[in-house]
N, C-alpha and C positions, 0 to 999 in steps of 0.2 A: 300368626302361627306358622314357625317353619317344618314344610315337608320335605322329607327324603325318600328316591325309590330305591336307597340302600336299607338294610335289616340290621336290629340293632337289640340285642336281650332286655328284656324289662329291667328297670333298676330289681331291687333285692327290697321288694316290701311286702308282708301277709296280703295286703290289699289291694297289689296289681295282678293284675290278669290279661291276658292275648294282649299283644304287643302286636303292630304292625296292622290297626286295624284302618280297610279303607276309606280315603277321602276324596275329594274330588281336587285336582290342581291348578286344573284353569276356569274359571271364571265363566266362560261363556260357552253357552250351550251347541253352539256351533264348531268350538275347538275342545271338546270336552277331554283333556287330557286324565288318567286315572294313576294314583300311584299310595304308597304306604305312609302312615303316620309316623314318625322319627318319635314316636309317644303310645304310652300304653293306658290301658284304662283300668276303671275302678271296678273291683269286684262287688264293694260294698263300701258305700260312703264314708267318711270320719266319724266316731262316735257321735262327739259334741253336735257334730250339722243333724245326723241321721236321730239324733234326741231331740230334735227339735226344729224336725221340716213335717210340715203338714201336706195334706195330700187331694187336693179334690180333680174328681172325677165324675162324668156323667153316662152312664151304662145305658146302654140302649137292649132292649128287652123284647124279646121274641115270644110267640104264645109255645111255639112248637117244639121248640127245646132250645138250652142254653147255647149262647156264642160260645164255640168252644175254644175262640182266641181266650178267653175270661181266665179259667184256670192257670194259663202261662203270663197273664198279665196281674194275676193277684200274686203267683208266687215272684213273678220278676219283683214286683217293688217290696214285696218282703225280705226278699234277699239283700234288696240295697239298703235295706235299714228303716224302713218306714215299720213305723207303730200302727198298723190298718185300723185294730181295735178302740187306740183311743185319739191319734192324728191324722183322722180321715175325715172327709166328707164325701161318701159313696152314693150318687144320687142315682134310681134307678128310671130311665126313664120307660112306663110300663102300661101306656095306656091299651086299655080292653085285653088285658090280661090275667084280672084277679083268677085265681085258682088256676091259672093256666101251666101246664107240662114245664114251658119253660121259664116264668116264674120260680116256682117251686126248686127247679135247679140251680139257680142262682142264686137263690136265695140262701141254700144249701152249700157253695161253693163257698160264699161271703163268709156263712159263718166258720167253713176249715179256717179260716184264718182273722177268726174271731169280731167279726161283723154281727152283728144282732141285729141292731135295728136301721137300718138303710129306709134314707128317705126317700118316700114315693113320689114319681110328678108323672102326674096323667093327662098333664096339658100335652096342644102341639108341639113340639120341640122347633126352638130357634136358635140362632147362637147369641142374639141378643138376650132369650132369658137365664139361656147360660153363664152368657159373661155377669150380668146382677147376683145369678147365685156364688158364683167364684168370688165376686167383688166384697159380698156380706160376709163369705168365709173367711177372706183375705184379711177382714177389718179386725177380725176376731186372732187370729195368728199373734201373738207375744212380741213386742218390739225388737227380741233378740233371734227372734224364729223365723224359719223361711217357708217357702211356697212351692210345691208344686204341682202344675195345674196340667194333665195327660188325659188324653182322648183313649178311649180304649184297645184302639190300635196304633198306639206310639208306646215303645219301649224306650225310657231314657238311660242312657250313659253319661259318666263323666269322668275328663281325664287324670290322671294322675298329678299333675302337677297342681289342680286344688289342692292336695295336702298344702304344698310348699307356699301359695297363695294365700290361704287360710293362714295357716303361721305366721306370716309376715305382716300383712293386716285383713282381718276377716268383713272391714267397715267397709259396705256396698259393693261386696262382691256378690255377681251372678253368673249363672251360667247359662249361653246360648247354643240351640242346639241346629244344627241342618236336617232337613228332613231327608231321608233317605229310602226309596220305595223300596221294599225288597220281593220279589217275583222268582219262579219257581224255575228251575233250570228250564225246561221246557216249554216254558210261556202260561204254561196252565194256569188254570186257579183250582187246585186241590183242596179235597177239607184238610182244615187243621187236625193231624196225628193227635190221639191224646195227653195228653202231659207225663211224661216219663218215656215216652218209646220212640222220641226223634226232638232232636233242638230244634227251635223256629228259622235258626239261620241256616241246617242243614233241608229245613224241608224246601226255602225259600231263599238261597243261596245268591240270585241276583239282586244287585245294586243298583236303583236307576234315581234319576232325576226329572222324571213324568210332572213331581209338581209344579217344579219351576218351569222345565221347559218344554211339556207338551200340554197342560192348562194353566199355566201363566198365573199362578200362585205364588202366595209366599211358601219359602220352605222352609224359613225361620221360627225358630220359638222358643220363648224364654222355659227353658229346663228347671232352673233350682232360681227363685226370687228369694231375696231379704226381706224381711216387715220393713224394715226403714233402711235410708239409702247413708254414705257416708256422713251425711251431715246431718242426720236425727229425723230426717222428714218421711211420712210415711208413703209407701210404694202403693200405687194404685193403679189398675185396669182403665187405659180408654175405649177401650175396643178390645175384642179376642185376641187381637195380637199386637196390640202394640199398649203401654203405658203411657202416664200424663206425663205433659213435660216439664223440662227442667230439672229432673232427678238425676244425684249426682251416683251415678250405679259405672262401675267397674265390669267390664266380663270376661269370663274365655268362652272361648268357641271349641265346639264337640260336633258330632252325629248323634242321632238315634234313627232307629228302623222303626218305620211303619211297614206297620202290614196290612195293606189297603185289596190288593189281589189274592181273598182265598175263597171258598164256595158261599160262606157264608156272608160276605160283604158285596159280594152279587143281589143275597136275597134283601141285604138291609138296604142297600141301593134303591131297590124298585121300593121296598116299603116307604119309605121315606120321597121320591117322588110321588107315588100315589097318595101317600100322607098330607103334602103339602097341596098340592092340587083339589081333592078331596075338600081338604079343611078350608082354604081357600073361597069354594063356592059355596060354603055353607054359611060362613061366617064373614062378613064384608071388611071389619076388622082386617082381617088375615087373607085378605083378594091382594096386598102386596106384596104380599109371602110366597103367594103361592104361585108368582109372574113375575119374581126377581130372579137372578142369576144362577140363585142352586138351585132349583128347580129346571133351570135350562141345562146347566153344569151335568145334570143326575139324565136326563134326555141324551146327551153329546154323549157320556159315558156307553151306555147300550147302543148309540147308533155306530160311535170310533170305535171305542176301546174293546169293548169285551163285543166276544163273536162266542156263535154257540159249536162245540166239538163234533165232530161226525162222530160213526163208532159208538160201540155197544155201550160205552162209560158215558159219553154224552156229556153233559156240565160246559163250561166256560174258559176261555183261554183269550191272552191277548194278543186282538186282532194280526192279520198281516198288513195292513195297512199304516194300525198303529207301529208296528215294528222295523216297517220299512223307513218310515217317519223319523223315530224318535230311538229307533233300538242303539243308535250310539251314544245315547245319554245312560247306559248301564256298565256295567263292569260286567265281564263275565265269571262265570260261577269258580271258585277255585275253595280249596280244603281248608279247613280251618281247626 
Protein backbone atom coordinates (compact mmCIF):
# COMPACT_ATOMS: atom_id res chain seq x y z
CA UNK A 1 0.00 0.00 0.00
CA UNK A 2 1.56 3.41 -1.05
CA UNK A 3 1.27 6.35 1.49
CA UNK A 4 1.57 10.04 0.78
CA UNK A 5 1.71 13.08 3.43
CA UNK A 6 0.48 14.92 0.25
CA UNK A 7 -3.69 15.51 -0.06
CA UNK A 8 -5.39 14.41 -2.97
CA UNK A 9 -9.60 14.73 -3.86
CA UNK A 10 -11.50 11.40 -3.78
CA UNK A 11 -11.79 10.00 -7.31
CA UNK A 12 -15.62 10.93 -8.55
CA UNK A 13 -17.59 7.86 -7.16
CA UNK A 14 -21.39 7.95 -5.03
CA UNK A 15 -19.56 5.46 -2.87
CA UNK A 16 -16.28 7.28 -1.76
CA UNK A 17 -16.21 9.28 1.12
CA UNK A 18 -13.30 11.19 3.48
CA UNK A 19 -10.28 10.97 1.70
CA UNK A 20 -7.15 11.33 3.50
CA UNK A 21 -7.88 9.03 6.22
CA UNK A 22 -5.01 8.17 8.71
CA UNK A 23 -2.43 5.48 8.75
CA UNK A 24 0.38 4.75 10.41
CA UNK A 25 3.89 4.86 8.24
CA UNK A 26 6.50 3.27 10.03
CA UNK A 27 6.35 0.07 11.19
CA UNK A 28 7.92 0.13 14.41
CA UNK A 29 6.60 1.31 17.53
CA UNK A 30 9.50 3.09 18.55
CA UNK A 31 9.76 5.25 15.26
CA UNK A 32 6.08 5.74 14.86
CA UNK A 33 5.96 7.99 11.91
CA UNK A 34 1.99 9.38 11.10
CA UNK A 35 0.85 10.47 7.80
CA UNK A 36 -2.40 10.49 5.27
CA UNK A 37 -3.71 7.72 3.02
CA UNK A 38 -3.14 8.73 -0.93
CA UNK A 39 -6.82 6.56 -0.84
CA UNK A 40 -10.22 7.12 0.06
CA UNK A 41 -12.67 4.90 1.61
CA UNK A 42 -16.05 3.26 1.16
CA UNK A 43 -19.09 4.79 2.35
CA UNK A 44 -21.05 1.64 1.57
CA UNK A 45 -19.78 -1.50 0.02
CA UNK A 46 -20.49 -2.71 -3.69
CA UNK A 47 -23.92 -4.02 -4.17
CA UNK A 48 -23.01 -7.49 -5.27
CA UNK A 49 -20.51 -8.08 -1.91
CA UNK A 50 -22.99 -6.08 0.46
CA UNK A 51 -25.92 -8.78 -0.97
CA UNK A 52 -24.06 -11.23 0.12
CA UNK A 53 -21.68 -10.74 3.24
CA UNK A 54 -22.97 -12.20 6.29
CA UNK A 55 -22.39 -10.76 9.65
CA UNK A 56 -21.62 -12.50 12.97
CA UNK A 57 -21.11 -10.90 16.08
CA UNK A 58 -21.06 -11.55 19.87
CA UNK A 59 -22.84 -8.66 22.20
CA UNK A 60 -22.01 -8.50 25.34
CA UNK A 61 -25.04 -7.63 27.80
CA UNK A 62 -25.15 -5.49 30.72
CA UNK A 63 -28.25 -6.00 33.31
CA UNK A 64 -28.19 -2.19 33.98
CA UNK A 65 -28.64 -0.67 30.78
CA UNK A 66 -27.73 -1.06 27.16
CA UNK A 67 -23.85 -0.56 25.67
CA UNK A 68 -24.54 2.47 24.21
CA UNK A 69 -21.58 1.96 21.77
CA UNK A 70 -24.52 -0.74 20.27
CA UNK A 71 -26.87 1.84 18.54
CA UNK A 72 -23.71 3.37 16.51
CA UNK A 73 -22.49 -0.11 15.86
CA UNK A 74 -25.88 -1.41 14.48
CA UNK A 75 -26.25 1.59 12.34
CA UNK A 76 -22.57 1.63 11.13
CA UNK A 77 -22.90 -1.87 9.57
CA UNK A 78 -26.26 -0.99 8.08
CA UNK A 79 -25.08 1.75 6.33
CA UNK A 80 -22.30 -0.35 4.85
CA UNK A 81 -24.74 -2.67 3.49
CA UNK A 82 -25.38 -5.47 5.61
CA UNK A 83 -28.75 -7.17 5.67
CA UNK A 84 -28.79 -7.40 9.89
CA UNK A 85 -32.51 -8.86 9.42
CA UNK A 86 -31.69 -11.82 7.36
CA UNK A 87 -27.34 -11.99 6.97
CA UNK A 88 -26.74 -11.78 10.57
CA UNK A 89 -25.88 -13.87 13.38
CA UNK A 90 -26.23 -11.44 16.45
CA UNK A 91 -25.35 -13.61 19.48
CA UNK A 92 -26.08 -11.94 22.70
CA UNK A 93 -24.01 -12.72 25.35
CA UNK A 94 -26.56 -12.27 28.56
CA UNK A 95 -25.96 -14.27 31.48
CA UNK A 96 -28.07 -13.45 34.75
CA UNK A 97 -29.83 -10.99 32.82
CA UNK A 98 -33.26 -12.26 31.85
CA UNK A 99 -35.88 -9.41 32.28
CA UNK A 100 -33.09 -7.16 33.15
CA UNK A 101 -33.20 -3.08 32.15
CA UNK A 102 -30.58 -3.61 29.84
CA UNK A 103 -31.71 -6.70 28.24
CA UNK A 104 -34.81 -5.37 27.25
CA UNK A 105 -32.85 -2.31 25.63
CA UNK A 106 -31.05 -4.21 23.44
CA UNK A 107 -33.21 -6.09 22.56
CA UNK A 108 -35.18 -3.09 21.61
CA UNK A 109 -32.35 -1.46 19.51
CA UNK A 110 -31.85 -5.10 17.54
CA UNK A 111 -35.07 -5.07 16.46
CA UNK A 112 -34.79 -0.80 14.88
CA UNK A 113 -33.04 -2.61 12.60
CA UNK A 114 -34.97 -5.43 12.26
CA UNK A 115 -33.41 -8.20 14.56
CA UNK A 116 -36.16 -10.35 16.17
CA UNK A 117 -34.96 -13.14 17.46
CA UNK A 118 -31.12 -12.96 18.55
CA UNK A 119 -29.59 -15.96 19.98
CA UNK A 120 -29.01 -16.16 23.63
CA UNK A 121 -25.67 -17.67 25.27
CA UNK A 122 -25.62 -17.64 29.10
CA UNK A 123 -22.50 -19.46 29.26
CA UNK A 124 -18.90 -18.05 30.46
CA UNK A 125 -17.71 -16.32 27.63
CA UNK A 126 -14.37 -17.28 25.95
CA UNK A 127 -12.96 -16.56 22.71
CA UNK A 128 -12.50 -20.22 22.13
CA UNK A 129 -16.51 -20.57 22.28
CA UNK A 130 -16.72 -17.87 20.04
CA UNK A 131 -14.44 -18.71 17.50
CA UNK A 132 -16.89 -22.50 17.20
CA UNK A 133 -19.89 -20.19 17.01
CA UNK A 134 -18.28 -17.97 14.15
CA UNK A 135 -16.71 -21.30 12.58
CA UNK A 136 -20.61 -23.20 12.37
CA UNK A 137 -21.88 -19.82 10.89
CA UNK A 138 -19.06 -19.39 8.53
CA UNK A 139 -19.85 -23.10 7.30
CA UNK A 140 -23.26 -21.95 6.55
CA UNK A 141 -22.34 -18.73 4.40
CA UNK A 142 -22.97 -19.67 0.31
CA UNK A 143 -19.74 -20.55 -1.49
CA UNK A 144 -20.05 -17.13 -3.33
CA UNK A 145 -20.63 -15.12 0.02
CA UNK A 146 -18.45 -13.44 2.36
CA UNK A 147 -17.83 -13.06 6.02
CA UNK A 148 -17.64 -10.83 8.52
CA UNK A 149 -16.71 -11.38 11.81
CA UNK A 150 -16.65 -7.66 14.28
CA UNK A 151 -16.39 -7.41 18.08
CA UNK A 152 -18.66 -4.93 19.21
CA UNK A 153 -16.30 -2.25 19.58
CA UNK A 154 -14.68 -2.49 15.99
CA UNK A 155 -15.99 -0.37 13.25
CA UNK A 156 -15.00 -1.79 9.87
CA UNK A 157 -13.92 0.27 6.73
CA UNK A 158 -12.88 -0.44 3.47
CA UNK A 159 -10.92 1.09 0.84
CA UNK A 160 -12.04 2.35 -2.45
CA UNK A 161 -10.06 0.55 -4.60
CA UNK A 162 -12.12 -2.86 -3.77
CA UNK A 163 -14.45 -1.69 -6.39
CA UNK A 164 -11.54 -1.88 -8.94
CA UNK A 165 -10.22 -5.34 -7.24
CA UNK A 166 -13.54 -6.69 -7.33
CA UNK A 167 -13.83 -6.02 -11.09
CA UNK A 168 -10.76 -7.38 -12.19
CA UNK A 169 -11.02 -10.72 -10.36
CA UNK A 170 -13.31 -11.07 -7.15
CA UNK A 171 -11.80 -14.97 -6.69
CA UNK A 172 -10.01 -14.90 -3.03
CA UNK A 173 -10.25 -11.55 -2.48
CA UNK A 174 -10.19 -10.35 1.35
CA UNK A 175 -9.84 -7.68 3.27
CA UNK A 176 -7.46 -6.85 6.22
CA UNK A 177 -7.89 -4.53 8.59
CA UNK A 178 -5.25 -2.55 11.41
CA UNK A 179 -6.70 -1.93 14.40
CA UNK A 180 -6.74 1.45 15.43
CA UNK A 181 -7.40 2.65 19.18
CA UNK A 182 -9.28 5.76 19.03
CA UNK A 183 -9.25 7.81 22.54
CA UNK A 184 -10.88 11.08 23.47
CA UNK A 185 -8.87 14.31 23.03
CA UNK A 186 -8.28 14.66 26.58
CA UNK A 187 -7.28 11.16 27.49
CA UNK A 188 -10.71 10.61 29.19
CA UNK A 189 -12.99 7.89 28.89
CA UNK A 190 -16.31 9.58 28.43
CA UNK A 191 -19.79 7.90 27.80
CA UNK A 192 -20.61 7.50 24.49
CA UNK A 193 -23.06 10.71 23.16
CA UNK A 194 -26.21 9.20 21.99
CA UNK A 195 -26.61 8.38 18.36
CA UNK A 196 -27.26 11.45 16.31
CA UNK A 197 -25.76 14.31 18.53
CA UNK A 198 -21.89 13.73 17.90
CA UNK A 199 -19.78 11.19 15.39
CA UNK A 200 -17.67 8.44 17.25
CA UNK A 201 -14.67 9.97 15.55
CA UNK A 202 -15.53 13.54 16.85
CA UNK A 203 -16.14 12.37 20.50
CA UNK A 204 -12.89 10.13 20.36
CA UNK A 205 -10.80 11.79 17.78
CA UNK A 206 -7.26 10.26 18.88
CA UNK A 207 -5.52 7.48 16.89
CA UNK A 208 -3.21 5.12 18.87
CA UNK A 209 -1.62 1.97 18.65
CA UNK A 210 -1.87 0.64 22.42
CA UNK A 211 -2.70 -2.79 20.92
CA UNK A 212 0.29 -3.52 19.32
CA UNK A 213 2.53 -1.62 21.17
CA UNK A 214 1.66 -1.20 24.63
CA UNK A 215 0.10 -4.92 25.12
CA UNK A 216 1.77 -6.68 22.60
CA UNK A 217 -1.23 -7.85 20.50
CA UNK A 218 -2.13 -8.45 17.27
CA UNK A 219 -3.82 -5.51 15.73
CA UNK A 220 -4.77 -7.34 12.65
CA UNK A 221 -7.96 -8.67 11.52
CA UNK A 222 -9.58 -10.15 8.63
CA UNK A 223 -12.45 -7.34 7.88
CA UNK A 224 -14.57 -8.97 4.79
CA UNK A 225 -13.53 -13.06 4.21
CA UNK A 226 -14.77 -15.15 1.00
CA UNK A 227 -16.62 -18.60 1.68
CA UNK A 228 -14.02 -20.19 -0.61
CA UNK A 229 -10.62 -19.08 -1.52
CA UNK A 230 -9.40 -18.62 -5.26
CA UNK A 231 -9.19 -22.15 -5.98
CA UNK A 232 -12.73 -23.32 -4.78
CA UNK A 233 -11.56 -24.43 -1.14
CA UNK A 234 -13.50 -23.43 1.53
CA UNK A 235 -12.18 -20.53 4.07
CA UNK A 236 -12.07 -21.60 7.73
CA UNK A 237 -11.15 -20.25 11.32
CA UNK A 238 -7.99 -21.76 13.09
CA UNK A 239 -8.10 -19.50 15.95
CA UNK A 240 -9.85 -15.86 16.45
CA UNK A 241 -7.42 -14.66 14.35
CA UNK A 242 -5.78 -16.41 12.16
CA UNK A 243 -7.16 -19.12 9.47
CA UNK A 244 -6.19 -22.82 8.31
CA UNK A 245 -3.43 -23.01 6.07
CA UNK A 246 -2.61 -23.07 2.74
CA UNK A 247 -5.56 -20.94 1.42
CA UNK A 248 -5.00 -19.35 -1.65
CA UNK A 249 -6.77 -15.78 -0.43
CA UNK A 250 -5.54 -12.34 -1.93
CA UNK A 251 -5.95 -9.06 0.34
CA UNK A 252 -5.75 -5.33 0.81
CA UNK A 253 -5.01 -3.63 3.78
CA UNK A 254 -7.36 -0.95 5.45
CA UNK A 255 -7.96 0.55 9.31
CA UNK A 256 -10.93 0.39 11.30
CA UNK A 257 -11.44 2.08 14.84
CA UNK A 258 -11.96 0.48 17.81
CA UNK A 259 -13.38 2.00 20.63
CA UNK A 260 -11.95 0.25 23.57
CA UNK A 261 -11.60 3.74 26.07
CA UNK A 262 -15.29 4.93 26.74
CA UNK A 263 -17.08 4.73 30.32
CA UNK A 264 -18.72 1.86 29.64
CA UNK A 265 -15.76 -0.54 28.63
CA UNK A 266 -14.33 0.33 31.88
CA UNK A 267 -17.36 -1.25 33.50
CA UNK A 268 -17.27 -4.28 30.98
CA UNK A 269 -13.50 -4.71 31.83
CA UNK A 270 -13.96 -5.48 35.54
CA UNK A 271 -17.16 -7.66 34.72
CA UNK A 272 -15.40 -9.78 32.70
CA UNK A 273 -12.41 -10.17 34.98
CA UNK A 274 -14.50 -10.72 37.91
CA UNK A 275 -16.46 -13.16 35.49
CA UNK A 276 -13.70 -15.23 34.67
CA UNK A 277 -12.15 -15.59 38.06
CA UNK A 278 -15.56 -16.15 39.73
CA UNK A 279 -16.30 -18.91 37.11
CA UNK A 280 -13.02 -20.07 37.44
CA UNK A 281 -13.24 -21.35 41.26
CA UNK A 282 -16.50 -22.63 40.82
CA UNK A 283 -16.05 -24.67 38.09
CA UNK A 284 -12.50 -26.76 37.72
CA UNK A 285 -13.21 -27.03 34.07
CA UNK A 286 -12.62 -23.30 33.64
CA UNK A 287 -9.62 -22.94 36.62
CA UNK A 288 -7.57 -22.42 33.14
CA UNK A 289 -9.67 -19.66 32.03
CA UNK A 290 -9.68 -18.07 34.79
CA UNK A 291 -5.52 -18.01 35.33
CA UNK A 292 -4.62 -17.53 31.70
CA UNK A 293 -3.51 -14.26 30.21
CA UNK A 294 -6.98 -12.23 29.96
CA UNK A 295 -7.56 -12.44 33.08
CA UNK A 296 -4.16 -11.04 33.88
CA UNK A 297 -4.40 -8.74 30.64
CA UNK A 298 -7.99 -7.36 32.33
CA UNK A 299 -5.69 -6.79 36.12
CA UNK A 300 -2.68 -4.97 34.02
CA UNK A 301 -5.51 -2.86 32.34
CA UNK A 302 -6.79 -1.09 35.98
CA UNK A 303 -3.43 -1.30 37.44
CA UNK A 304 -1.40 0.73 33.93
CA UNK A 305 -3.92 2.00 31.90
CA UNK A 306 -6.97 3.40 33.30
CA UNK A 307 -6.46 5.75 36.59
CA UNK A 308 -9.60 7.18 38.22
CA UNK A 309 -10.33 11.25 37.45
CA UNK A 310 -10.20 13.65 40.55
CA UNK A 311 -13.06 16.25 40.34
CA UNK A 312 -16.64 16.47 40.76
CA UNK A 313 -17.09 14.25 37.17
CA UNK A 314 -14.96 11.57 38.67
CA UNK A 315 -15.04 8.44 35.93
CA UNK A 316 -11.69 7.13 34.20
CA UNK A 317 -8.93 8.50 31.87
CA UNK A 318 -5.73 7.27 30.68
CA UNK A 319 -3.25 6.88 33.01
CA UNK A 320 0.02 9.26 33.04
CA UNK A 321 2.13 6.76 33.24
CA UNK A 322 0.45 5.06 30.41
CA UNK A 323 0.79 8.28 28.33
CA UNK A 324 4.20 9.08 29.15
CA UNK A 325 5.00 5.35 27.83
CA UNK A 326 3.20 5.00 24.96
CA UNK A 327 1.40 8.51 24.09
CA UNK A 328 3.68 8.48 20.76
CA UNK A 329 2.04 5.70 19.40
CA UNK A 330 -1.16 8.28 18.69
CA UNK A 331 -1.85 10.85 16.32
CA UNK A 332 -3.06 13.68 17.62
CA UNK A 333 -6.51 14.89 17.33
CA UNK A 334 -7.22 16.98 14.13
CA UNK A 335 -10.79 18.00 12.19
CA UNK A 336 -12.35 15.80 10.10
Amino acid sequence: MNHSNTTRACPVTVRSTRCNYPLHLGASCDRLRWGHADRCELQRLPDAVAASTHLFAMLAVSRAAIDPLLPHWLEHYSRLGIDLTSRAMLVLHAPHCEGSRGLNETLAALRVHGVRQPRMFLETWSSTIKTSLATAYFRQVPASGYLMRADSDEFFAFPCELLAELEADPRGLAVRGTMIDRVAADWSMPAVAPLGARSLSAQYPRRCRFTLCAWEENEDKWMLLPATDARGERVAFKSSASLKRGLALRYLRWAFSHYRFTEAAVALTLRKSEEYSHEGQRESKLRGLASNGRVQHYRWLFKEVFAGRSGAGGGFEISDRMRAKFGHVCAAPFGE
